[in-house]
N, C-alpha and C positions, 0 to 999 in steps of 0.2 A: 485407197478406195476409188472407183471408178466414180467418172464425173457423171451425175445423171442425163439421161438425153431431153433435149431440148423439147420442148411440146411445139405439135407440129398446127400450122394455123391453115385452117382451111373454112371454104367459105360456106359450104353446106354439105347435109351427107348426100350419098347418091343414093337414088331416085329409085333404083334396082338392086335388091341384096344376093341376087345367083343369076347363074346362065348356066344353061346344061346341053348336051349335044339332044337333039329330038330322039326320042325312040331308042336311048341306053337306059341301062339299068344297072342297080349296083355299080354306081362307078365310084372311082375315087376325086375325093375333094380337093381342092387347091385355094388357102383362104389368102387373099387379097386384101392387104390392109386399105387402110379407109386412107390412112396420108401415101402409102403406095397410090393409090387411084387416083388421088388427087394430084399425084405429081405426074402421070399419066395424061390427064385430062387439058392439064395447062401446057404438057409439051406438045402433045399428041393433039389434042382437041381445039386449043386454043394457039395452037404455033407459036408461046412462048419459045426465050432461049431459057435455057436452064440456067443462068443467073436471076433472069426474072423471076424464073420458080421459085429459086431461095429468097428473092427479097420478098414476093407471096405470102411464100409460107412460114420466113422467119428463121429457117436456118443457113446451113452455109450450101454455097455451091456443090461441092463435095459428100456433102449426107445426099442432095437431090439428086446426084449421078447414081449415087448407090440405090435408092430407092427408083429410081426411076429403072436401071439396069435388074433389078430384081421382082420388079414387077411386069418389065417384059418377058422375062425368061417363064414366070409364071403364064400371065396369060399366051404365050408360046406353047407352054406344054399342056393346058387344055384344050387348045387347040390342035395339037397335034397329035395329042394321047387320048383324047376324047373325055376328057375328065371334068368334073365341074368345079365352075369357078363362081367362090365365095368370095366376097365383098363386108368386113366386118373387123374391129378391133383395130388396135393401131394407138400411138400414143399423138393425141391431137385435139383441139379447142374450136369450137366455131368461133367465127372471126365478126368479131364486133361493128365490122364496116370500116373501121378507120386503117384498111392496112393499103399499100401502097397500090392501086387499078385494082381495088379489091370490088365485088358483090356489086350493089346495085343496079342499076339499068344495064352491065355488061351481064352479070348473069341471069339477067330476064333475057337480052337476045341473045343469048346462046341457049336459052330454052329449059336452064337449070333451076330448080326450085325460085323461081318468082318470088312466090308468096310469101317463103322463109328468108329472101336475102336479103342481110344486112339487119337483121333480128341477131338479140346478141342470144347467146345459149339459155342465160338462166331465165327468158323470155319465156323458152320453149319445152321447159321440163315443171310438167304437172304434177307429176307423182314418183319420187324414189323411194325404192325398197331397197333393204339393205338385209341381210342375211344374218340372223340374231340369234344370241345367245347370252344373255347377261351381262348384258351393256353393250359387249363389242361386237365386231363382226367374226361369224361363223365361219369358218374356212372351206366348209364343204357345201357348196351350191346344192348336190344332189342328195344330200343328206341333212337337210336343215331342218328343226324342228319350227320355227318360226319365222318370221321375217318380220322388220320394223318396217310399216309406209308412212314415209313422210309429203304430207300434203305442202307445195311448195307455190308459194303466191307473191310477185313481184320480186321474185328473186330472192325468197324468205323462208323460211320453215313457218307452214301458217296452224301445224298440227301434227300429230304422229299419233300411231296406234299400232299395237304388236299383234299380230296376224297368225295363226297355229297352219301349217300344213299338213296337218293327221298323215304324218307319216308316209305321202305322196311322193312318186318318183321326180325326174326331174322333166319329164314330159307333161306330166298334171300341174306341176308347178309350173310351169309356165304359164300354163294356161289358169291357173289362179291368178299368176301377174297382172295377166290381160285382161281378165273378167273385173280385177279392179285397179285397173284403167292405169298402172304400171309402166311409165313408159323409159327406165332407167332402173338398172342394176347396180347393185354395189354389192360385194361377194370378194373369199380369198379366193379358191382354186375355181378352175370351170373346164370343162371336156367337150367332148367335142360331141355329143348326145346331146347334151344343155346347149349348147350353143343354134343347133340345128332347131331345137323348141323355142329359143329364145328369138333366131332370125323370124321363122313362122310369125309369132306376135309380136313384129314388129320392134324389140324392147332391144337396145343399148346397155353395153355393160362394160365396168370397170373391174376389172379381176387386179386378185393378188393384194388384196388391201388387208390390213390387219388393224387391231386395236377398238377405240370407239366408236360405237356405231355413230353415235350424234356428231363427235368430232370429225369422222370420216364425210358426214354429210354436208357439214360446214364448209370443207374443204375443198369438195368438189365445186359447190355454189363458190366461192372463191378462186377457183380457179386455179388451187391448191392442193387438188388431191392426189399422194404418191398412191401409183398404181403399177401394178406388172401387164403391160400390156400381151406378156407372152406366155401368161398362166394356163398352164394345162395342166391335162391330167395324162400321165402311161398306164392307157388301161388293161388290168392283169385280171378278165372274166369281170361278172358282174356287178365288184364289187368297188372296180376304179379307184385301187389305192395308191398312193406314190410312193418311192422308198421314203421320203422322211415324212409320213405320217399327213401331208396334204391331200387332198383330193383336187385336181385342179380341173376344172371342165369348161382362148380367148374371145367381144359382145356378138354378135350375129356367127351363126356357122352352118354346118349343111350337112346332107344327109339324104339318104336314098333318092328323091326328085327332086326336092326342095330345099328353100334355106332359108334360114329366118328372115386397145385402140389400144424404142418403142413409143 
């Protein structure tokens, strides 16, 4: 059995979830992980060496090369194909302050989320939803008949209440997310339609989860939660099935202008 991959630590999200050439249309996407960018930003932005990166973000040298080399060839080919670039998903933790030149007063002057640096994660998640069906979590985002939102206080489940989505695409659902105040997804599959509605309202998602929905939610506030940070969907017409019965649709993604973690 493959070793799972390491969670990658980084110090906040970025600030912008797309960038698109002015004045195309229908272009295609290119999603950008969130620990790709962030190993971007420390070598590129911050003129770390990419040892420092690893001791940053907690892996090895070698994972940082790779991401670091695959995130340039990405933002390379938006830029040179005219295509847009997403910013979203990725397997990675906000970084509590205690990691090595991590957050505080460096990432105020470099002008990076201020306000959030050195806030540990479960500080900053108000509200999860989780994709519901009889305890556990629902596999298909764009097909869910309800959703659990768990009100989250001190880093606690301070409440929970099971939510019907009358049978709403994954567009309206999103925008149910936002309307109450949703700022964190937990879901199996997710595509790349869900993802584009989900970047829009701002909402962060854990794909590819299965089982309890309460256990899955413990897990995540633990810092424990197994996820597929690569969950899609292969969409075959309207109805984005997978061959083994998944619907996968990975958190922020994009879509015609706009855009809304292995």
């Amino acid at each position: 059995m493959a070793r799972p991959a390491r969670c990658r630590r980084i110090c906040f999200e970025p600030k912008y979830n797309s960038f698109a050439p002015c004045g195309a249309e229908n272009m295609e996407q290119v999603l950008l992980t969130v620990d790709e960018f962030e190993a971007v930003r420390l070598i590129d932005y911050e003129k770390r060496t990419h040892e420092e990166c690893a001791r940053q973000m907690g892996i090895s040298r070698t994972t940082v090369t790779e991401m670091y080399e695959r995130a340039r060839t990405k933002i390379a080919d938006c830029i040179v194909n005219g295509r847009m670039l997403c910013i979203s998903g990725g397997n990675y933790a906000l970084c509590d302050g205690s990691a090595w030149r991590c957050c505080g007063k460096k990432c105020d002057r470099a002008g990076y989320g201020a306000e959030t640096a050195g806030k540990r994660k479960e500080d900053r998640i108000m509200k999860i939803a989780v994709t519901y069906e009889n305890g556990n979590v629902f596999p298909h985002f764009g097909h869910t008949e309800q959703f659990k939102v768990y009100d989250i206080k001190d880093g606690k489940v301070a409440g929970a209440q099971v939510m019907d989505t009358n049978g709403s695409g994954h567009g309206a659902i999103a925008g149910m997310l936002s309307a109450w105040e949703v700022d964190t997804l937990i879901c199996g599959g997710i595509g790349a339609g869900a993802q584009t509605a989900l970047a829009q309202a701002g909402i962060r998602f854990y794909g590819g989860v299965s089982g309890s929905a309460d256990e899955a939610v413990e897990a995540l506030l633990a810092g424990k939660l197994a996820f597929d940070p690569d969950a899609h969907c292969d969409h075959h017409g309207e109805d984005h099935h997978h061959e083994n019965g998944h619907c996968g649709e990975g958190k922020h993604g994009c879509a015609g202008n706009g855009c809304g973690r292995q």
